[in-house]
C-alpha positions in Angstrom: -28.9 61.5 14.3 -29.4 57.9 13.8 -30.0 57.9 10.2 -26.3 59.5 10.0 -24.8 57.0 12.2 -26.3 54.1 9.9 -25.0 55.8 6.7 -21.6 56.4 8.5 -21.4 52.6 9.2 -22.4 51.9 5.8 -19.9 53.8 4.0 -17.1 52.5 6.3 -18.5 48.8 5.2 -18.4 49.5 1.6 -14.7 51.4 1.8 -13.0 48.1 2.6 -15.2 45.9 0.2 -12.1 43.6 -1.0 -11.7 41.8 2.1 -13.5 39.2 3.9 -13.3 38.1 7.5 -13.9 34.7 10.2 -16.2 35.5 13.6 -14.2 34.3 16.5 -17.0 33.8 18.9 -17.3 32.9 22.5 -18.8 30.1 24.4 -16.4 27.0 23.8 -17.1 26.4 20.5 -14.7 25.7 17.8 -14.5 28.9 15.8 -11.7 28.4 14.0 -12.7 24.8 12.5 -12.6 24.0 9.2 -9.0 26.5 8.5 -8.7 26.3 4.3 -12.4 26.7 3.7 -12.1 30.5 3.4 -8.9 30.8 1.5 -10.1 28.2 -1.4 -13.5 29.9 -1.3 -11.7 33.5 -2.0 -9.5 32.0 -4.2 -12.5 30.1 -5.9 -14.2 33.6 -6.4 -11.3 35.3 -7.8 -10.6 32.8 -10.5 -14.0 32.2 -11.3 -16.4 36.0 -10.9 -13.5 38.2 -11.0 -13.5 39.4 -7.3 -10.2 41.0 -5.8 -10.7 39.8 -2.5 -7.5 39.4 -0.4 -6.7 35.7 -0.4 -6.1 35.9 3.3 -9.4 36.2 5.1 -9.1 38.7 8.5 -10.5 37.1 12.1 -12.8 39.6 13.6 -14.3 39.2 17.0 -18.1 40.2 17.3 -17.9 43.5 19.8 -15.0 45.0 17.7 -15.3 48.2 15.7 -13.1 46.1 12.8 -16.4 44.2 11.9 -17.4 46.9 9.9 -14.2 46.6 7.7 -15.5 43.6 5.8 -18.9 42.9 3.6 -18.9 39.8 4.1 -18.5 37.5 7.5 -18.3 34.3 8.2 -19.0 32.1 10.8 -18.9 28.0 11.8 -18.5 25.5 14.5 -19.9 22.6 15.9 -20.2 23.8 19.3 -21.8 26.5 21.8 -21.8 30.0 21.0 -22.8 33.2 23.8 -23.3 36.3 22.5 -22.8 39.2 25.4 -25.0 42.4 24.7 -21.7 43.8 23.4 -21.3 41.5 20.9 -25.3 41.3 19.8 -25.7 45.1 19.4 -22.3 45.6 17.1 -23.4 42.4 15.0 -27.2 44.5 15.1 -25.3 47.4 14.0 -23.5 45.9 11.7 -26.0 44.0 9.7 -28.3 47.3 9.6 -25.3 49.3 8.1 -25.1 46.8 5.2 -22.9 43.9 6.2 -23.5 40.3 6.2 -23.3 37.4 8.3 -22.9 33.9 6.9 -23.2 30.9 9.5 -22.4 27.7 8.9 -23.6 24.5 11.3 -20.5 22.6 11.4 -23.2 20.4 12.3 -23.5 21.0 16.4 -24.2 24.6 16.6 -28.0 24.7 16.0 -28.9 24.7 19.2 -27.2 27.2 20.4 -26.6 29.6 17.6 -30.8 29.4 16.7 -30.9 31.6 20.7 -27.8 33.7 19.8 -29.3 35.3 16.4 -32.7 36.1 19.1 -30.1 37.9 20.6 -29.4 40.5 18.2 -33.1 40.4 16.2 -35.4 39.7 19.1 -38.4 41.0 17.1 -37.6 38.7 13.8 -37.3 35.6 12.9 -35.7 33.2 10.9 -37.5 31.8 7.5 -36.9 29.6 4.7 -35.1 30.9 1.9 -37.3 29.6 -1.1 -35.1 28.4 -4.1 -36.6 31.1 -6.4 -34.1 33.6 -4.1 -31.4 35.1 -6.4 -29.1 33.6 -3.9 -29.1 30.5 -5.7 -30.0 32.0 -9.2 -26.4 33.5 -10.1 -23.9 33.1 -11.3 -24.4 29.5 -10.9 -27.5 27.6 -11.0 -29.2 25.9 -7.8 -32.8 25.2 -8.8 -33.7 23.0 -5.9 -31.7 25.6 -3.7 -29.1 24.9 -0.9 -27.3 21.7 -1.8 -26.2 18.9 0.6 -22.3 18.6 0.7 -22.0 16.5 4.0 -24.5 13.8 4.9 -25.0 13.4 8.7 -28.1 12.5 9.8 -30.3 12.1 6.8 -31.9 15.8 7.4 -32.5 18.4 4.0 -30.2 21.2 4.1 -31.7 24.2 4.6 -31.1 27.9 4.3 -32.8 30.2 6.4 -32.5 34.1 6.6 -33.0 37.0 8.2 -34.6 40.1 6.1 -34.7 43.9 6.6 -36.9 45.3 4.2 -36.7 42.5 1.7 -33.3 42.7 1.8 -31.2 39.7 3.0 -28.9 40.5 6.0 -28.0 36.9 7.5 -27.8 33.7 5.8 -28.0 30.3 8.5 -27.2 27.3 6.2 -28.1 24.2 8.4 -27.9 20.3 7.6 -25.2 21.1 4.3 -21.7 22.2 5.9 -20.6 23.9 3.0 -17.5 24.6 4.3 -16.8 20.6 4.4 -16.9 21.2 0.7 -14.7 24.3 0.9 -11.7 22.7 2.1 -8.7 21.2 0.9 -9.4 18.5 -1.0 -7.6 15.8 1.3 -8.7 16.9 4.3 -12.6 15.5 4.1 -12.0 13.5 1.0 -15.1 14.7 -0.9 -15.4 13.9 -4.8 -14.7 16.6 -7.1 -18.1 17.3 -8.0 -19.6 17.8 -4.3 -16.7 20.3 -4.1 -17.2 21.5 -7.1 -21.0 22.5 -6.2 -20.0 23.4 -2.6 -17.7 26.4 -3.9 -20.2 27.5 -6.4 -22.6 28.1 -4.0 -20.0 29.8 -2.2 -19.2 31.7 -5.0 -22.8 32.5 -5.3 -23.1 33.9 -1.7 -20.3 36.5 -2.4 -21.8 37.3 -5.6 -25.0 38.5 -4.0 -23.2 40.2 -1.4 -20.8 42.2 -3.1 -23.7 42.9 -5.7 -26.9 44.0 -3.9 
């Protein structure tokens, strides 16, 4: 019975494939920060690898059966984040049914969100994503892997992951804020280029999503 509920919640992630969503997460943190990332990454993607996503992304909350409507989820802040059992065991789910969570540190989060992800995997852990990973292979080219778009503290960016039979489920990109790079251009006042190489990594994410 189990392995019909997975495939049940895998064909009802791949029937709405052309739509991509925001968490809105509990705990105080700010959610909904950095608004125009998602609609210049989707309209980014469309332009550039010929997705159809709608070019407005959905909010999804963690516990609600609509998570399983989009391939791909996103998720940011600089803040606290608490996931109840509720929330951990749909985003388990989820993941194991073939969708994907993206976080973002909005440089803030790590601490808490690092707990949170225990949450839903106790029994794995989070590694390095090694540059060799197709993730930064295609369609664009990232040789030295995640790239830094917003300097804070002088840390590497790193991209860590969480793997289910070689397969990568949830992608934690710390010390970069890609979305910085994802938004309009006048709100953060990044050159063209670090945009430019933010929304191609971006575009690279989706790619593996939507293709794997």
């Amino acid at each position: 019975m189990k392995k019909i509920f997975y495939l049940l919640l895998l064909f009802s992630v791949v029937s709405f494939s052309q739509e991509i969503a925001l968490l809105k997460y509990s705990g105080g943190g700010d959610w909904y920060a950095n608004p125009t990332s998602l609609p210049n990454l989707i309209k980014y993607c469309n332009a550039t690898i010929n997705t159809q996503i709608k070019t407005k992304p959905a909010t999804v909350e963690p516990a609600s059966p609509d998570l399983f409507s989009y391939p791909y989820v996103h998720m940011t802040g600089h803040g606290n984040v608490v996931f109840s059992a509720a929330d951990s065991n749909n985003l388990k789910n989820y993941l194991l049914a073939g969708g994907f969570l993206h976080i973002d540190d909005n440089y803030g989060m790590d601490q808490y969100i690092r707990k949170e992800i225990k949450k839903i995997f106790p029994n794995n852990s989070l590694v390095e994503i090694p540059a060799s990973h197709a993730i930064f292979q295609k369609p664009f080219s990232f040789p030295n892997g995640l790239p830094k778009i917003h300097e804070h503290d002088g840390k590497r960016p790193q991209a860590f992951g969480l793997f289910i039979k070689n397969k990568l489920i949830l992608l934690y990109t710390y010390e970069c804020d890609l979305g910085d790079g994802w938004e309009d251009p006048e709100v953060n006042n990044d050159p063209a280029a670090i945009r430019e190489k933010a929304l191609k990594m971006g575009a690279n994410i989706i790619n593996y999503i939507f293709n794997n």
